[in-house]
C-alpha positions as CSV (number, residue, x, y, z in Angstrom):
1,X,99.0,130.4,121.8
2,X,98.9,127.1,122.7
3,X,97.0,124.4,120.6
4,X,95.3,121.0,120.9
5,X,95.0,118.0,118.9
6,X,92.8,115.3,120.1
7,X,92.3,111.4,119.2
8,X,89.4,109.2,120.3
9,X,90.3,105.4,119.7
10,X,86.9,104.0,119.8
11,X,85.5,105.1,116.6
12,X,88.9,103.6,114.9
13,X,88.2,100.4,116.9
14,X,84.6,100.3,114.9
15,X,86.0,100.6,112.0
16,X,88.9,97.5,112.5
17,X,87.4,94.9,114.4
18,X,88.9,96.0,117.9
19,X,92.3,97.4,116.9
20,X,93.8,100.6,116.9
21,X,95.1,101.8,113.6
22,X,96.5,105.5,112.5
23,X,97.5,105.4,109.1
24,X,100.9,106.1,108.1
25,X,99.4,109.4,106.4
26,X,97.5,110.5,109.1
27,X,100.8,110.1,111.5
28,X,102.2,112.6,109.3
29,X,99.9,115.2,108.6
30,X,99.6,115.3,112.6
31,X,103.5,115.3,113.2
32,X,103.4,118.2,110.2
33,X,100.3,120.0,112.2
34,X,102.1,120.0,115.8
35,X,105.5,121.1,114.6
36,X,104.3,123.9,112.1
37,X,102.2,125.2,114.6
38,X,104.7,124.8,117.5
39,X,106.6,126.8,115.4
40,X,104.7,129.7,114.5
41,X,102.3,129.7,117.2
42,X,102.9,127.7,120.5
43,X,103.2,124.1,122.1
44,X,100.6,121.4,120.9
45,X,99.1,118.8,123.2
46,X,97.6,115.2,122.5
47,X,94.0,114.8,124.3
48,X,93.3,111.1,123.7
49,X,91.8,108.5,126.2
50,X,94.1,106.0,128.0
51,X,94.4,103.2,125.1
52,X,95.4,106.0,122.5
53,X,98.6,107.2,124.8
54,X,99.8,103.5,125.1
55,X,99.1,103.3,121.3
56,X,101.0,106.9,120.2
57,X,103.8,105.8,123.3
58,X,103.9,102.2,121.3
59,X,104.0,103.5,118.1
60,X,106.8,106.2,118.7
61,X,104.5,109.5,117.8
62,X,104.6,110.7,121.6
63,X,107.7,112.6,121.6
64,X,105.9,114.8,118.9
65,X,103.6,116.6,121.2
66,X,104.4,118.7,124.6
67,X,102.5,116.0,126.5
68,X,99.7,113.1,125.8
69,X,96.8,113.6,127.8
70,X,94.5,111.0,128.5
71,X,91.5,113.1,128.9
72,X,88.6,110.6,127.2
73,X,88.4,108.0,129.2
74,X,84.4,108.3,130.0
75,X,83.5,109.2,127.0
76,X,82.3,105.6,125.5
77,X,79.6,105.9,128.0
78,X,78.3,108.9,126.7
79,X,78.3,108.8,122.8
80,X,78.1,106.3,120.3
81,X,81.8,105.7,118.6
82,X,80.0,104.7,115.3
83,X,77.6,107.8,114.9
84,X,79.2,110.4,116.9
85,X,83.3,109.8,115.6
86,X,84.6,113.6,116.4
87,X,83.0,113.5,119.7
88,X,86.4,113.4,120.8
89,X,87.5,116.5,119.9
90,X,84.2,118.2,121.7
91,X,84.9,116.6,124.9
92,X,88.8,117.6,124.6
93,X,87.5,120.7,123.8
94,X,85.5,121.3,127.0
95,X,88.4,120.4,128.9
96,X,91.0,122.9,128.0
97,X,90.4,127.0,129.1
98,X,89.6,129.3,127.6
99,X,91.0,130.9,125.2
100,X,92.0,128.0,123.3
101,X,92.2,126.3,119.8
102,X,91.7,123.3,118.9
103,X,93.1,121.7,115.4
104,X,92.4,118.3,113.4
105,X,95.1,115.9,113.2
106,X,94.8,116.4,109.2
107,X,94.7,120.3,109.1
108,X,98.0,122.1,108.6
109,X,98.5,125.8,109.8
110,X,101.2,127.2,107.7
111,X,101.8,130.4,109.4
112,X,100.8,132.5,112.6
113,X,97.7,133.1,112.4
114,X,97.0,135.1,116.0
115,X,96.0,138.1,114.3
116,X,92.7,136.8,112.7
117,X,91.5,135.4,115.6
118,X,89.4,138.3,116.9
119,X,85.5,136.9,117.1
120,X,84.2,135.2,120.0
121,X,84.8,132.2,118.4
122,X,86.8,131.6,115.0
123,X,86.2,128.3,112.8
124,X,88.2,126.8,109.4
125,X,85.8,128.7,106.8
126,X,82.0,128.4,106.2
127,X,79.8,125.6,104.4
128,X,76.8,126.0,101.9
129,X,74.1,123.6,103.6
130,X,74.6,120.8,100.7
131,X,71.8,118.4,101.3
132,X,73.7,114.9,101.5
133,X,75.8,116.4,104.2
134,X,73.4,119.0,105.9
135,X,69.8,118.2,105.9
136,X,66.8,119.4,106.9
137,X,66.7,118.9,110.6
138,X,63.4,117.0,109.9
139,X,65.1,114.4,109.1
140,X,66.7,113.6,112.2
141,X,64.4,111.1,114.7
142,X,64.6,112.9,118.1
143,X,63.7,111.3,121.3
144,X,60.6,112.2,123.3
145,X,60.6,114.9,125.5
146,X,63.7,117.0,123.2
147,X,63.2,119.7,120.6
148,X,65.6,121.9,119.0
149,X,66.0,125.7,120.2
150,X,63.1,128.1,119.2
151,X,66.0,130.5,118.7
152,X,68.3,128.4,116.8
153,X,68.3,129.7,112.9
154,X,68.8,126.6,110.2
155,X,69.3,129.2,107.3
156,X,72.8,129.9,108.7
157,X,75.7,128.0,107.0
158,X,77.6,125.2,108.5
159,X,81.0,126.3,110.3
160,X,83.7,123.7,109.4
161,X,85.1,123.4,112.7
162,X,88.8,121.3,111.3
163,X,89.8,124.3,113.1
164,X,88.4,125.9,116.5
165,X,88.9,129.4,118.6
166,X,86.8,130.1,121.2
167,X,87.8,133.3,122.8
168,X,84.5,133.4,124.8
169,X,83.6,130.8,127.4
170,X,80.0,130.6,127.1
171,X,79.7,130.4,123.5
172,X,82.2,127.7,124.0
173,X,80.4,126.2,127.2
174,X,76.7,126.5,125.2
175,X,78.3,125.0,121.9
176,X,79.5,122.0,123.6
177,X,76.4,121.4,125.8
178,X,74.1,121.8,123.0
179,X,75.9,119.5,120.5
180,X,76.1,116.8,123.3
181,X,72.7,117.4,124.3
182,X,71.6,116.4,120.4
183,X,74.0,114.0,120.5
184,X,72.2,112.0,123.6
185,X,68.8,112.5,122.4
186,X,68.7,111.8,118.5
187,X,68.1,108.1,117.1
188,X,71.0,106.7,115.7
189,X,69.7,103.2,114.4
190,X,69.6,103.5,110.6
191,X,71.0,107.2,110.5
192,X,73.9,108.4,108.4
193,X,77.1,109.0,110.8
194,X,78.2,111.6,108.0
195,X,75.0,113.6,108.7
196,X,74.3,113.4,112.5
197,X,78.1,114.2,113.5
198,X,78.1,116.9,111.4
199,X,74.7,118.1,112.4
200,X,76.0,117.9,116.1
201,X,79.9,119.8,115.3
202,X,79.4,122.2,112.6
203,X,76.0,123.1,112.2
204,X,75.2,123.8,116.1
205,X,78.1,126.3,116.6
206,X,76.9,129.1,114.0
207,X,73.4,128.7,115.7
208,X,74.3,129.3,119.4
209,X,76.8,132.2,118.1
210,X,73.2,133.7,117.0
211,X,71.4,132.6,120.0
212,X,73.9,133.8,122.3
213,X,74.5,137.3,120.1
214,X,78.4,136.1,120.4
215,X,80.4,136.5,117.0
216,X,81.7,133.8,114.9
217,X,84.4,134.8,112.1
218,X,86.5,132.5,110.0
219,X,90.2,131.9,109.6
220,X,89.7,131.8,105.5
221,X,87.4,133.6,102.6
222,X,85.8,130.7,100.7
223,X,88.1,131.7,98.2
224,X,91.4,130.8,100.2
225,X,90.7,127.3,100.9
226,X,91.4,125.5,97.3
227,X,94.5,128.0,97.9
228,X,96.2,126.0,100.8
229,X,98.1,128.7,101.3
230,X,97.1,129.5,104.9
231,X,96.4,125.9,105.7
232,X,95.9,122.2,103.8
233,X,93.2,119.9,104.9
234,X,93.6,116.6,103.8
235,X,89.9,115.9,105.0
236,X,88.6,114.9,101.2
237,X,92.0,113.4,99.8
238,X,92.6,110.9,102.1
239,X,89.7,108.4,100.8
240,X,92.5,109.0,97.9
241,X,95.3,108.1,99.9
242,X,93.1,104.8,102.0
243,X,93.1,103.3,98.6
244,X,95.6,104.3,95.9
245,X,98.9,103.0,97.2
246,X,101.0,105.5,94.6
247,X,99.4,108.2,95.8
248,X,100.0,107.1,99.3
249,X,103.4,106.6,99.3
250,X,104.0,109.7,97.4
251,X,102.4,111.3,99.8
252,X,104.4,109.8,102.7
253,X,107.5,110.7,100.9
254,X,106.9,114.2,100.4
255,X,105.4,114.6,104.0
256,X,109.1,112.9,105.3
257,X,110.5,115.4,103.4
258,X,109.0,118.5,104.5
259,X,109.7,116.9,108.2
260,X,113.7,117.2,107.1
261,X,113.6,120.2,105.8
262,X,112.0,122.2,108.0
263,X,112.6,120.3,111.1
264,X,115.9,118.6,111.0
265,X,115.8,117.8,114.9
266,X,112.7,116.5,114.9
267,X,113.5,114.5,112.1
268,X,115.4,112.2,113.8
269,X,112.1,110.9,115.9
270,X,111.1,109.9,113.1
271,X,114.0,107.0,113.1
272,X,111.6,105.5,116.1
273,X,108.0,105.2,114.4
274,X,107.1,101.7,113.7
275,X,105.3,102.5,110.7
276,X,107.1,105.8,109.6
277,X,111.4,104.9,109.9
278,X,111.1,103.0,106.6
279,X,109.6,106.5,104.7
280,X,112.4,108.3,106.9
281,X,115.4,105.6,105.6
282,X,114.7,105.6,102.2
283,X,114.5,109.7,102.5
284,X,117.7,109.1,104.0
285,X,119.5,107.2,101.3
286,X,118.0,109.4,98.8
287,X,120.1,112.4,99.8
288,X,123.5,110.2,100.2
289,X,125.9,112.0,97.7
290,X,125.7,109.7,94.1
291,X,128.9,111.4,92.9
292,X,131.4,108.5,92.8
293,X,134.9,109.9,94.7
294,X,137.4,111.0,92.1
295,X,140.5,111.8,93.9
């Protein structure tokens, strides 16, 4: 089954004064994402915007996916980059059929995983509603003349949505229309971006499943996710990785690694990344033979 990853530039550009910047990390989690699930699953496609295809073309990352799409190109007119920064991967979403799947850049699918995906729609794995990332929807100013669905039911856990199945077009359709609906009508002067994007992507699917009477499952038990075993989402380390440089180059390594081992081919690209072919050289003279020649 063929996936999607998407990137939306303009919330990067909020972050660093104009410029577009993809760590060196987040390069290869995503290379690791495309090629594991390319292998076990089916071909993976970049959605990005025009700016991000010249930057992953620049860069030397585009040989990595089956094709990069520019697919975003309106959306800066329609959500706010700061408060809305995975509104990328909503719009992406909406423009790929049905049935599709759509993974994060930093979420690794380790093996095929066809055979769980038999709801209407099928997320990561579910979220207790913790207070500093879910709140009461009270808190949330709303613009005159909006108000939330009188069906929608806010006792329902979050859906962590790193990854996305939707099997069913109008969940999918209704999930996307809703979110951005909220997304155009709720205040974000003064509001946490932590809070109203994850209001808008993981809190509004598990409702319109219920509205809609469409089922939601999940591709791990609460109790598989500290496992990795079925995937690794580097969602929570990398604030880790953005400032330990040990821990980021470790990381790097072991990533450039994995890339070798598994994916010999494909590790050659890597000799073309600007900010990945000195990881890949000193892998490289790591595995030169040390043994001095004794004939």
């Amino acid at each position: 089954m063929e996936a999607c990853h998407s990137f939306w530039p303009e919330p990067n550009r909020c972050r660093n004064q104009g410029e577009i910047r993809f760590p060196d990390f987040e390069q290869l989690t995503a290379i690791l994402s495309a090629l594991e699930w390319n292998r076990h699953s089916g071909r993976v496609r970049m959605l990005t915007d025009s700016a991000g295809a010249a930057y992953f073309r620049e860069i030397g990352l585009s040989a990595f996916w089956e094709g990069i799409e520019s697919v975003l190109d309106d959306l800066a007119h329609r959500a706010d980059p700061y408060a809305f920064w995975a509104a990328g991967k909503l719009w992406a979403l909406g423009s790929i059929p049905v049935p599709c799947v759509m993974l994060d850049t930093d979420l690794i699918v380790w093996e095929n995983v066809i055979s769980r995906l038999t709801d209407d729609a099928v997320a990561a794995h579910p979220e207790p509603l913790s207070p500093r990332t879910y709140p009461d929807p009270s808190v949330f100013r709303l613009t005159e003349g909006y108000a939330f669905p009188e069906k929608w039911d806010f006792s329902l856990n979050a859906a962590n949505t790193a990854f996305l199945f939707f099997r069913d077009r109008t969940l999918r359709d209704t999930y996307l229309e809703e979110a951005m609906d909220f997304m155009q009508h709720v205040r974000t002067d003064g509001s946490d971006p932590i809070q109203t994007m994850c209001f808008a992507e993981q809190r509004i699917l598990p409702m319109c499943a219920g509205e809609t009477g469409k089922t939601l499952g999940y591709l791990m038990k609460p109790e598989e996710v500290l496992a990795q075993s079925i995937v690794t989402h580097t969602w929570g380390f990398k604030q880790v990785l953005r400032i330990n440089k040990q821990a980021r180059d470790a990381f790097c390594m072991r990533c450039v690694r994995r890339i070798h081992m598994d994916f010999p081919q494909e590790a050659e690209l890597l000799r073309g990344c600007t900010d990945l072919r000195e990881y890949d050289l000193r892998y490289r003279e790591v595995k030169k033979d040390p043994k001095p020649d004794t004939e």
